[in-house]
N, C-alpha and C positions, 0 to 999 in steps of 0.2 A: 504494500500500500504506500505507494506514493500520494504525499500530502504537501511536499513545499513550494514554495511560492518564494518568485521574486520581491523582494517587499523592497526595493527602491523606488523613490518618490520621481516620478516623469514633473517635468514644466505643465506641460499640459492637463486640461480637464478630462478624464475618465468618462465618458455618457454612459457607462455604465454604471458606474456611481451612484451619478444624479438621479437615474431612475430609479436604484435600490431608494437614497437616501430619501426621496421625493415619496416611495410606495410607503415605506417604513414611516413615515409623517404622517400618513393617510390621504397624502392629494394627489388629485389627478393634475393633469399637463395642463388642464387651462387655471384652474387656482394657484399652483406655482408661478403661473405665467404671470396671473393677475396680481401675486405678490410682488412679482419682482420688477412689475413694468414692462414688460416684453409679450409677444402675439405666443398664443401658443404653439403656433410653427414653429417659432425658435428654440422652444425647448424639445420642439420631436427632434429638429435637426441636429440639436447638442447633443442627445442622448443616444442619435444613430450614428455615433461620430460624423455628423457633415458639416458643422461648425463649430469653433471652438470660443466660448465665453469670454469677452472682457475680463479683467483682471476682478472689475468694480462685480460683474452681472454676476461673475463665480464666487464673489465674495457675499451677497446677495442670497445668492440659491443655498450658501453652505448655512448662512446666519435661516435662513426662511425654514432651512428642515433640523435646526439645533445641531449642525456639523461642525467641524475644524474643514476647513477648505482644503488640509492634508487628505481627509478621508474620501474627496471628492477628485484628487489626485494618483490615487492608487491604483496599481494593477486590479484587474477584476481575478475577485475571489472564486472560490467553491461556487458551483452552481447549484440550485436544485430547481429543476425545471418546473414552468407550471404545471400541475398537474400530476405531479407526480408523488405528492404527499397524500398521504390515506390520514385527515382528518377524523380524530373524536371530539364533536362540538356541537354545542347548543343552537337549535333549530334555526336561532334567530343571526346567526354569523353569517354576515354577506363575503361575497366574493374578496370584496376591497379587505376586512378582517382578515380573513384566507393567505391573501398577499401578502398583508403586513408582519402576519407572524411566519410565513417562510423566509419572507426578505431578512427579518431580525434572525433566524434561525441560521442563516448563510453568515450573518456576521458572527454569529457564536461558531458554526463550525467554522470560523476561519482562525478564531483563534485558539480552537482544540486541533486544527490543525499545523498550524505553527507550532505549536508547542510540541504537538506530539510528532513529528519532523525530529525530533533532536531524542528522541526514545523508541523503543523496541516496544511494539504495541503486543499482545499476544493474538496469536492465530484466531482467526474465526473459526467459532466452533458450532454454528449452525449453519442452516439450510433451507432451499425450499421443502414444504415435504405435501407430498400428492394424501389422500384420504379424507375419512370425514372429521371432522374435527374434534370431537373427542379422540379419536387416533392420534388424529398430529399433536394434540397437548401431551400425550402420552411419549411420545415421540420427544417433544420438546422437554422434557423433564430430561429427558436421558442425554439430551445435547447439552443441556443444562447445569450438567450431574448434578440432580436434586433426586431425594432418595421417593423412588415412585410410594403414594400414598402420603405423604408426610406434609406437615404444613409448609410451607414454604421461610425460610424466618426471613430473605430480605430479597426480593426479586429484582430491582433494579440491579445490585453487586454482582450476584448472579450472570445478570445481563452483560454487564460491561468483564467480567472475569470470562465469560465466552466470545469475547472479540466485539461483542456491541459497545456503540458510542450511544451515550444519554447525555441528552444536552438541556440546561434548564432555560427558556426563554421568559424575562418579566410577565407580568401581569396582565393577558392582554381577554376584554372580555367575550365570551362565546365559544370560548377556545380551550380545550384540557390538553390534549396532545395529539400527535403524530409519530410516523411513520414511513420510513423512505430507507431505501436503498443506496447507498452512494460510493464508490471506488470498492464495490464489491462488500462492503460493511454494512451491515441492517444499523440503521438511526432510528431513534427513540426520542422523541421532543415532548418536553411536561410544562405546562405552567404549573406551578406551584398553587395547590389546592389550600384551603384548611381541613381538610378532611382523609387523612389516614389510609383509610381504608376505600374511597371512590379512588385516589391516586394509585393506589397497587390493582385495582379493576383496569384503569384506563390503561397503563404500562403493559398487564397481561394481554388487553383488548389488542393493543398496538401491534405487540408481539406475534398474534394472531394474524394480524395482516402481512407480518411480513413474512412467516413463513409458510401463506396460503395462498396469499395473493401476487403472484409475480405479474403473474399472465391476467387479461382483462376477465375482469366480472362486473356483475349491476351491483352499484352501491347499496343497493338493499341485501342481497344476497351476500354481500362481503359485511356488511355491517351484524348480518342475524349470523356466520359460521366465526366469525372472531368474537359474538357476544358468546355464544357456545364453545371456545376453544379455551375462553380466560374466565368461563367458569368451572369447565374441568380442568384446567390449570390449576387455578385454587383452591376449587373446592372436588378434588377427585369421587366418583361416587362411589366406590365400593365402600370407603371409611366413616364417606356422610352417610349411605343408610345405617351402617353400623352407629356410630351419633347420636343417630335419630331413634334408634329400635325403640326408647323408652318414650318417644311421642316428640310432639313440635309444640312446645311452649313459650313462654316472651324471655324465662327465667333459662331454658335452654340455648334459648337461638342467641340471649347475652354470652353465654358462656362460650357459644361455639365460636363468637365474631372473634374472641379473645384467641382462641386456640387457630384459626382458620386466615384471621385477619380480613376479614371482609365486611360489609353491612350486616346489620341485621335483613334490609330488604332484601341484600343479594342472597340470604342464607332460604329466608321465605322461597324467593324466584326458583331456587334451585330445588328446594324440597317439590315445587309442585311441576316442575320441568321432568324430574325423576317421578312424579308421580308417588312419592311418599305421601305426600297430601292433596285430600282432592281442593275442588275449586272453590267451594264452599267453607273449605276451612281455608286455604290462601284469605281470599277473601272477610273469612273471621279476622285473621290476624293482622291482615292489613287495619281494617278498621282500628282493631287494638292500638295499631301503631300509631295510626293517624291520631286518634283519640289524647295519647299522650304525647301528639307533637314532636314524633320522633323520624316523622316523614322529612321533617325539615332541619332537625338538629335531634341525633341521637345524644343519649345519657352525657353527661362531661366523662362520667369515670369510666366508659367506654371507649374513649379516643384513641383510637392506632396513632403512635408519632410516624409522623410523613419521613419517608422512603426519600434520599437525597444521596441523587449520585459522585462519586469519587472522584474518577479520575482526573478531569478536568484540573479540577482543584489540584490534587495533588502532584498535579507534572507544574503547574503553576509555583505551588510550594516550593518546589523545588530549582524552578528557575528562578521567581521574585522573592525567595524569602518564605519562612514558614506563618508570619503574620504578613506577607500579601503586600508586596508594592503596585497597589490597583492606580496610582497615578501612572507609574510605567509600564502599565498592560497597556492603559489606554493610550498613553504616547504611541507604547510602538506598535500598535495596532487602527489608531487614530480615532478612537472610539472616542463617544461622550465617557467621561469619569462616572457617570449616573449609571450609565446602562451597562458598563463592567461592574460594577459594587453589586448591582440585582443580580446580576448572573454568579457571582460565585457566591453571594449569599445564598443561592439557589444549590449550592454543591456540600459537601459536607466538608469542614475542617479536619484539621488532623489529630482534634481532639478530644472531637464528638465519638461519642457511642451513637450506633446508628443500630436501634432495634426496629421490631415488630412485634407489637403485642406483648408477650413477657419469653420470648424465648433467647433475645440479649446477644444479639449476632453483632459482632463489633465487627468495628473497621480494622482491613488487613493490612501486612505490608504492603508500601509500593511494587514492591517484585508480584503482588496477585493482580496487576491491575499492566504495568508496564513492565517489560523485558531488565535486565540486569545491565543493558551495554546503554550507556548514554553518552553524549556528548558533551553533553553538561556539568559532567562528575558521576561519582558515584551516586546507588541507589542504597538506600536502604539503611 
């Protein structure tokens, strides 16, 4: 996997900059346009390379979408094409949302690829895999190495310990995560939830897609076999009916969220998907839940701590410092200082315990995450 990049600064404007930096603002070509005083011809033709900005208009476009005019100067990064991300997101996310968080997403992968440029990434250890989707999660446990039947204690590590890249992009609304392919590495993209246990659904879900979907399918039909792949992911059934043999109660399905790391809802979903419970008791228990307001915020002393990926951070560590020279990320990546600070608050430190539920899965060495041979110095 080649990831590096020439990161020498040209004289000239990048058009392809401008349209990341312009998508990532959320405007189209004629509001830029309308910002800066110019027709919005001029900004198609700056960003198809056919003309190149005044000094004043590039200073203009950088200040109108919160850039350094360096970042509007850079070679063009990592691409990830439209369309090629397999969103998990709320009904109400337009196309322009869609854009904004892949564009942001190319800029996080540019700087886990820089970094990890100067480190031994390890091998990818998945695949696509043909079947019905409870198969392929079965499947995917064993690429996985997670011990088939067992809960899972932290599926994102997991992820990234088999060659996958997780990447955390800010806050952006209608958007939970993605999924894509890229230089032959399956990517995992999360906004950061408050909620535990929806974040390890969504991560599963992803997963789902990428190793189901290579080849074209209907978005519904890709959205219903990775909702069924990242529930026998997590909740395997031969152990859940065993679980359940003594009944489905409010006082069980608490207990099991703890041991399984999931909703309560998704433990319901799953009972009456297996047919442990018929429709009428789903239904009971919905009610129940709804009743005590749990549809919309479960128990506090319920809470899964959120799953927060590694590596990133700690190839970071290790190049700026173990407390993080996030003004020289951004320097020499040419980033706002804001939107590097979110992104690796979005990753785990190197001092965090990083569980699931109570089963206390800590953070590894760097050698489980990147190779031993660096350029940087030693690991480990």
């Amino acid at each position: 996997m080649n990831f590096s990049f020439d990161f020498s600064l040209n004289r000239t404007v990048n058009g392809d900059r401008i349209r990341q930096a312009r998508e990532i603002a959320g405007l189209t070509q004629s509001e830029l346009a309308k910002r800066v005083s110019v027709s919005q011809a001029m900004i198609a033709h700056i960003e198809n390379g056919l003309k190149q900005p005044s000094i004043e208009l590039a200073e203009a476009i950088a200040r109108e979408t919160k850039n350094a005019i360096e970042f509007l100067q850079r070679p063009s990064g990592p691409s990830l094409a439209e369309g090629t991300l397999l969103f998990r997101a709320g009904a109400s996310a337009t196309a322009k949302e869609f854009t904004q968080a892949r564009r942001m997403a190319e800029c996080v992968l540019e700087m886990y690829s820089g970094m990890a440029a100067q480190f031994d990434l390890p091998p990818v250890g998945l695949r696509p895999i043909q079947g019905t989707p409870s198969s392929a999660a079965v499947a995917a446990r064993e690429m996985l190495r997670l011990q088939l039947g067992q809960p899972i204690p932290h599926l994102i590590r997991s992820f990234e310990k088999a060659g996958g890249i997780v990447i955390t992009i800010p806050q952006l609304p209608g958007r939970e995560a993605f999924a894509v392919w890229a230089n032959d590495r399956p990517i995992v993209g999360i906004i950061p939830t408050s909620a535990g246990d929806r974040l390890r659904f969504s991560v599963a879900h992803e997963i789902g897609h990428l190793l189901m979907h290579v080849g074209p399918t209907s978005q519904r039909e890709a959205e219903r076999d990775a909702h069924t792949f990242a529930a026998e992911l997590l909740m395997p059934e031969t152990p859940l009916r065993y679980d359940f043999r003594r009944g489905v109660d409010l006082d069980e399905l608490a207990r099991l969220k703890l041991k399984w790391g999931v909703s309560i809802n998704a433990l319901v979903m799953r009972a009456y998907e297996l047919k442990i419970v018929s429709r009428r008791r789903k239904e009971g228990l919905m009610k129940q839940i709804a009743s005590r307001g749990w549809r919309i915020r479960e128990p506090e002393h319920l809470d899964l701590p959120l799953e927060r990926p590694r590596a990133l951070r700690q190839m970071a560590e290790q190049l700026y410092g173990m407390e993080l020279d996030l003004e020289r990320i951004a320097q020499d990546y040419n980033l706002p200082l804001h939107f590097v600070r979110a992104v690796m608050e979005g990753c785990a430190s190197h001092h965090e315990t990083l569980n699931t539920g109570r089963t206390g899965a800590t953070v590894v060495n760097i050698r489980d995450y990147v190779g031993g041979n660096s350029t940087s110095g030693s690991i480990g």
